[in-house]
C-alpha positions as CSV (number, residue, x, y, z in Angstrom):
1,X,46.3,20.5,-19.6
2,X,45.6,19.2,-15.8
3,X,45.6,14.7,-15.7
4,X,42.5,13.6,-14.8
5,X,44.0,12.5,-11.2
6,X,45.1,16.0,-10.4
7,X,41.2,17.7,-11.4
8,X,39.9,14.9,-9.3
9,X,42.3,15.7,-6.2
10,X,41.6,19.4,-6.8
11,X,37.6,18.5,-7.1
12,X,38.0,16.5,-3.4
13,X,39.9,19.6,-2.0
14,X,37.7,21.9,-3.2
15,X,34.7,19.9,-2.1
16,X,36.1,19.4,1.7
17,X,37.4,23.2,2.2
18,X,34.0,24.3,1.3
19,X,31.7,21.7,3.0
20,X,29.1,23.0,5.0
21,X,28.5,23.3,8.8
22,X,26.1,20.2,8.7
23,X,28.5,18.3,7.0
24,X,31.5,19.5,9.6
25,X,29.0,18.2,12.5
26,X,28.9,14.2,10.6
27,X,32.8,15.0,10.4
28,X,32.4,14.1,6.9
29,X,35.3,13.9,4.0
30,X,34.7,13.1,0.4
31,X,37.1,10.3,-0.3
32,X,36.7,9.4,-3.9
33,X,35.3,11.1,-6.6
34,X,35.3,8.6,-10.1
35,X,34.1,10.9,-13.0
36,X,33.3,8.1,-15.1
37,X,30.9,6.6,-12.9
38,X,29.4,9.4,-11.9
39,X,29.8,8.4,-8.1
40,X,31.3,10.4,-4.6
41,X,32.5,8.2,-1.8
42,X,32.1,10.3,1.4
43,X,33.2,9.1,5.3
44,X,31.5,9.7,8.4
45,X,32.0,9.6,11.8
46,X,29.0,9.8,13.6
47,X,28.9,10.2,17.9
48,X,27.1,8.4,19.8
49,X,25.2,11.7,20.9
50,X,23.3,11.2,17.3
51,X,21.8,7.8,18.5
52,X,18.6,7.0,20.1
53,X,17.5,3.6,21.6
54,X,20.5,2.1,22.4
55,X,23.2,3.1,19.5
56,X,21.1,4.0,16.2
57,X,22.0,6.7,14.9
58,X,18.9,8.6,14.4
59,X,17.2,8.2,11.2
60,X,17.5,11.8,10.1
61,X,21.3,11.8,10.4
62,X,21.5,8.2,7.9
63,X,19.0,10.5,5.5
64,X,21.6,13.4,6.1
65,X,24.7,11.3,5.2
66,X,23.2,9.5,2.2
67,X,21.9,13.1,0.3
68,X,24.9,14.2,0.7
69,X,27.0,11.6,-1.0
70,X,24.2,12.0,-3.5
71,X,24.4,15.8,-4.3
72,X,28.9,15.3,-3.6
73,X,28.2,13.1,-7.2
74,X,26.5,15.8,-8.6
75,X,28.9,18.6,-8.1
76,X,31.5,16.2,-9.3
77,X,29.8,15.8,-12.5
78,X,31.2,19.2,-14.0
79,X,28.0,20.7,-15.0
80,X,28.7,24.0,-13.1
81,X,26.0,23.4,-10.5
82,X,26.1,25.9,-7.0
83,X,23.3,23.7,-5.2
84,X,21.3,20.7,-5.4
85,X,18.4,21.1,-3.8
86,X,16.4,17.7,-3.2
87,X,13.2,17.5,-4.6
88,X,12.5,13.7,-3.7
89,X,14.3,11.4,-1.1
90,X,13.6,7.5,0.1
91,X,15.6,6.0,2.3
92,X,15.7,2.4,2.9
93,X,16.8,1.7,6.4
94,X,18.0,-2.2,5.7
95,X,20.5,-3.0,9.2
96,X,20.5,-0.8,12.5
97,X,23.2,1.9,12.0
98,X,25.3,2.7,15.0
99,X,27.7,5.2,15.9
100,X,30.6,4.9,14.3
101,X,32.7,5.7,10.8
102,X,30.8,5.3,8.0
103,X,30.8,5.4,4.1
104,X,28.8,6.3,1.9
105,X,28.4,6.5,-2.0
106,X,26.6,8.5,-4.1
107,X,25.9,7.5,-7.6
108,X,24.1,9.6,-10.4
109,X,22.0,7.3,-12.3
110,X,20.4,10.1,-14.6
111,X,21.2,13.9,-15.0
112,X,19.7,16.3,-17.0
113,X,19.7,20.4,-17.6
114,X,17.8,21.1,-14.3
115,X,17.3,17.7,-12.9
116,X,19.4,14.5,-11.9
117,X,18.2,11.4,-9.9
118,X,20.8,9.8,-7.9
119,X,21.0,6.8,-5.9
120,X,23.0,6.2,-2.6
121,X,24.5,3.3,-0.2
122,X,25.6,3.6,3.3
123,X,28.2,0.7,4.9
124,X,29.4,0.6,8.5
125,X,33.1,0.2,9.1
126,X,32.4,-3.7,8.9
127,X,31.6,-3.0,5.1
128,X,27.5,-3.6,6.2
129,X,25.0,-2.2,4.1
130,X,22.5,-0.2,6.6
131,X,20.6,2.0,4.4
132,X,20.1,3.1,0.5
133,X,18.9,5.7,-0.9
134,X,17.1,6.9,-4.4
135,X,16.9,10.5,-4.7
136,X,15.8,13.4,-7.5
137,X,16.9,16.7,-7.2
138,X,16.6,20.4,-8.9
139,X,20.1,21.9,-10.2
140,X,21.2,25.1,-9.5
141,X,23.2,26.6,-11.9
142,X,24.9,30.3,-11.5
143,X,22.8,33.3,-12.5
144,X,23.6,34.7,-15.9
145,X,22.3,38.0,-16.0
């Protein structure tokens, strides 16, 4: 029977070899994945060719970064789900957020068959909270027939 720490290592490998283009572009990793929190710690490094008015990273990329923490918990959660399509998002945009690394965690607050709501926190490298995040989303589970 595989430890808990080695299904956990296998679900962050398996979660960074198959990230997605988008998430290549934030040069994103998922960092930590703790099953019994139901959360996904992801880093980003974001250019400053994502930033508008003088180093902010544009709001869609701080949207971006917190969903995807968000759904990373989800997939974590060992309910079999192929996609999480957002159905919901707010974002709270709290300090500027400039370029620079980034993390973010995703936490599932409440999951269900076909539905989970999720909340999410972004903090600079100085460990500053610049944005949150509550989010509901559809689950996509593979076909049966």
């Amino acid at each position: 029977m595989e430890s808990v720490t080695a299904h956990v290592d296998n679900l962050k490998n398996n979660l960074n070899q198959r990230r997605p283009p988008c998430l290549e572009t934030l040069n994103s990793q998922v960092l930590a994945i703790d099953l019994e929190q139901q959360t996904a710690t992801l880093s980003f490094d974001i250019p400053l060719a994502f930033c508008h008015s003088g180093n902010i990273v544009q709001g869609g990329f701080v949207t971006a970064m917190l969903d995807a923490a968000c759904s990373h918990a989800v997939f974590s959660a060992g309910r079999e789900v192929t996609t999480v399509s957002t159905l919901e998002i707010k974002v709270s945009f709290l300090q500027p957020s400039r370029a620079g690394k980034f993390q973010c965690i995703g936490k599932i607050t409440r999951i269900g068959g076909s539905i989970a709501f999720m909340v999410g926190e972004l903090f600079d490298e100085s460990g500053v909270l610049t944005a949150t995040a509550t989010t509901t989303a559809k689950l996509i589970k593979p076909r049966t027939d």
